[in-house]
C-alpha positions in Angstrom: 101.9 107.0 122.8 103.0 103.8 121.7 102.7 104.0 117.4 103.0 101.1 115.1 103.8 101.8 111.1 102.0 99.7 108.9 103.6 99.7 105.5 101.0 97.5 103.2 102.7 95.9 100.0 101.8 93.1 97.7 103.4 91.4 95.0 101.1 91.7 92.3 101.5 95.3 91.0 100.2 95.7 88.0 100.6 99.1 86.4 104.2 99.5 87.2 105.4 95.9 87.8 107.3 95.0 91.1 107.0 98.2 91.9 107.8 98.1 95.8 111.2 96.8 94.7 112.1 97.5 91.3 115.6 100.3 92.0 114.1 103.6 92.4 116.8 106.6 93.4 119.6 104.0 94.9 117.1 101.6 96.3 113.5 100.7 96.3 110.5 102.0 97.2 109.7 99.5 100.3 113.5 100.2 101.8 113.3 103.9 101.4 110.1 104.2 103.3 111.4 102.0 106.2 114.4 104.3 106.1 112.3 107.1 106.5 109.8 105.7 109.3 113.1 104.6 111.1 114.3 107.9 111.7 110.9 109.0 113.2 111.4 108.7 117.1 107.8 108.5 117.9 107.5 105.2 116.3 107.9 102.2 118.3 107.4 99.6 115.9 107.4 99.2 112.0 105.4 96.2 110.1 105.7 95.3 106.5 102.6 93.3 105.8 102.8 91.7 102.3 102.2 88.1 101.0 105.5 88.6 99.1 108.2 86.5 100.4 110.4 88.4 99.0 109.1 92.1 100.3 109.6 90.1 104.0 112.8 89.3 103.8 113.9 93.0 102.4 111.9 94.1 105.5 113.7 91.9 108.6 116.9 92.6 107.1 116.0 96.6 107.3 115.0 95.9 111.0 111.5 95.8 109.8 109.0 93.1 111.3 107.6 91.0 108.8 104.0 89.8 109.0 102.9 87.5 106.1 99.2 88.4 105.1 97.3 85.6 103.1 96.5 85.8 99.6 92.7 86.6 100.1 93.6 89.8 101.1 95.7 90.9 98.8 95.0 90.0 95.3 92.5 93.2 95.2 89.7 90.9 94.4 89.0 88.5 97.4 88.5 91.1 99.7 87.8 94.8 99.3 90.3 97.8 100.8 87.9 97.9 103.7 88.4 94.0 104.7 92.0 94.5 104.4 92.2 97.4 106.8 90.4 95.8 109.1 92.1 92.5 109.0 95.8 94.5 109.4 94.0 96.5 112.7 92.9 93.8 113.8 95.4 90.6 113.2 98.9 92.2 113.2 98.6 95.2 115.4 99.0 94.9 118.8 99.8 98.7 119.7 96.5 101.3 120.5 97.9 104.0 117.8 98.9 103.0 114.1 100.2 104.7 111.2 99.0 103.0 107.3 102.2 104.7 105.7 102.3 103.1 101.8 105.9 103.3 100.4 104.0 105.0 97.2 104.9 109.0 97.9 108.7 108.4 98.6 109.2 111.9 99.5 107.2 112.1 102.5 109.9 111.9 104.4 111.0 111.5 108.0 110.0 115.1 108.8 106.4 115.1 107.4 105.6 112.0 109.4 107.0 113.6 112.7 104.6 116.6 112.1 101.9 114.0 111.2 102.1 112.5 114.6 102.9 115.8 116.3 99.2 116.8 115.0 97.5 113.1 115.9 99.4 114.4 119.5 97.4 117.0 119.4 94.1 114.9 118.7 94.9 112.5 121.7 95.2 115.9 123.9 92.0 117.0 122.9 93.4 120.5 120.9 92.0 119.3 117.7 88.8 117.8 117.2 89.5 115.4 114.7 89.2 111.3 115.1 92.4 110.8 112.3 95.2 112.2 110.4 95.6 111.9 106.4 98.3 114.0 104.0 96.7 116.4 101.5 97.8 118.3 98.5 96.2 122.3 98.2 94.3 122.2 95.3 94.3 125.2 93.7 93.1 124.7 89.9 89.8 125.4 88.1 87.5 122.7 88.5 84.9 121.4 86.0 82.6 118.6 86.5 79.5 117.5 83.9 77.7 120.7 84.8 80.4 123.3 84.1 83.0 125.2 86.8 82.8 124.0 90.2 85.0 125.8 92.6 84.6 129.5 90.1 82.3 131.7 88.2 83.8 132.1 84.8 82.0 135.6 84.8 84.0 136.9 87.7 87.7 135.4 86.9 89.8 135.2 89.9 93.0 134.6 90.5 94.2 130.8 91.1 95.7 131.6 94.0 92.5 133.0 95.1 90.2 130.2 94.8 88.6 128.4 97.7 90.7 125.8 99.7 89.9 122.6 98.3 92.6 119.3 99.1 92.8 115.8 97.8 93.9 113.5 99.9 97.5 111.5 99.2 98.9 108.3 100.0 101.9 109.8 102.3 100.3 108.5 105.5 97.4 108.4 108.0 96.8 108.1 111.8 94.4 106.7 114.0 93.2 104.4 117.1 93.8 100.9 116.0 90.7 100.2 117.0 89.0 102.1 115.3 90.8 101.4 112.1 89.3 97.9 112.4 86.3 99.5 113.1 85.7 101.8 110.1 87.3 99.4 107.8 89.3 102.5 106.7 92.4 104.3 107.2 90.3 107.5 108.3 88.0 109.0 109.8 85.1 111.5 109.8 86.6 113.9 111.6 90.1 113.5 109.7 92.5 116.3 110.0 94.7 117.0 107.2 98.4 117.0 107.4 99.2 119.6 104.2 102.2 118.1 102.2 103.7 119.8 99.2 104.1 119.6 95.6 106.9 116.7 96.1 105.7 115.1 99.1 102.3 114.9 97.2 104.0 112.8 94.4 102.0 109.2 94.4 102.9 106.6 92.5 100.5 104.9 90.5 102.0 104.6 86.9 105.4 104.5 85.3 105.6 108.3 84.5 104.7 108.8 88.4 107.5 106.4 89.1 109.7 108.5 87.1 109.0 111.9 88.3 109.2 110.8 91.6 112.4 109.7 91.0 113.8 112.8 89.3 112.6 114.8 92.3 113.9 112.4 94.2 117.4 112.5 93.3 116.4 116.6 92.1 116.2 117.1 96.0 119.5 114.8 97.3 121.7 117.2 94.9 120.1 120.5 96.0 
């Protein structure tokens, strides 16, 4: 298996600005996930595909290849998530496997992904009948939506822990055929197979109070 990480950053971060490099936990958010995707054996090659002249230089000087995407594709408003997948699969991929590993959840770490592509092994081998792999956080929580409970009957209380299996899917990473990245237009499949990750690893960084819990438990987990 021959594996290409894609890690995806732009410069125009707008809820928590510069995000992908603004010092998080000793470095940044783009370094610490090269880091991370370095130390994975499985992975052949890792890309850092930004418009950000910047975010490629940080990336060739962590042994990163840098791949300059244009400006149409990713200002979040040329082009939809779909085009941009595709045009990544498509334009700076050359292996048949690749990861889309965002630098957003920080503490999926080098473990995490090795299981990840452990599973998408299995996949390829035919053990698991499953086209992808995406990381998911267990859900378990009492769900409402416009009608009332979703996922219990308030008339027969159960335990949390006994609720049905439900996950939402995180930003740690997913796997899949290249080509058929560029042909969904998606990081994912039908058939995906989840990857469970845990209450840290599940940490995704959208806002500033993400940015700082991540980094807590960041720097909570170096010291324990």
């Amino acid at each position: 298996m021959d594996i290409t990480a894609v890690i995806p950053v732009r410069a125009g971060s707008t809820r928590v600005k510069n995000k992908n490099i603004k010092p998080f936990a000793g470095t940044n958010l783009l370094v610490n996930k090269i880091r991370q995707l370095k130390q994975v054996s499985d992975i052949s090659k890792i890309i850092v595909s930004s418009d950000s002249d910047e975010m490629l230089r940080i990336a060739e000087e962590e042994g990163a290849i840098p791949k300059k995407r244009p400006i149409e594709y990713c200002d979040e408003k040329s082009r939809t998530f779909n085009e941009v997948v595709r045009y990544i699969a498509q334009n700076e991929v050359d292996t048949e496997d690749m990861m889309w590993a965002p630098c957003v959840c920080p503490l999926v770490g080098p473990q995490k992904i090795a299981e990840g592509i452990q599973l998408y092994r299995q996949i390829l081998s035919g053990e698991l009948d499953a086209d992808s792999i995406a990381t998911a956080r267990l859900i378990k929580e009492y769900i409402f939506d416009e009608n009332g409970p979703v996922n219990f009957d308030i008339e027969n209380h159960v335990k949390s822990q006994d609720l049905p299996n439900w996950h939402c899917i995180t930003n740690g990473f997913f796997i899949a055929k290249t080509a058929d990245m560029a042909r969904w237009g998606f990081v994912y499949g039908k058939k995906v197979h989840l990857c469970e990750v845990n209450k840290f690893e599940a940490i995704d960084i959208d806002d500033e109070f993400d940015f700082a819990m991540a980094e807590f438990a960041m720097k909570y987990l170096e010291s324990n």
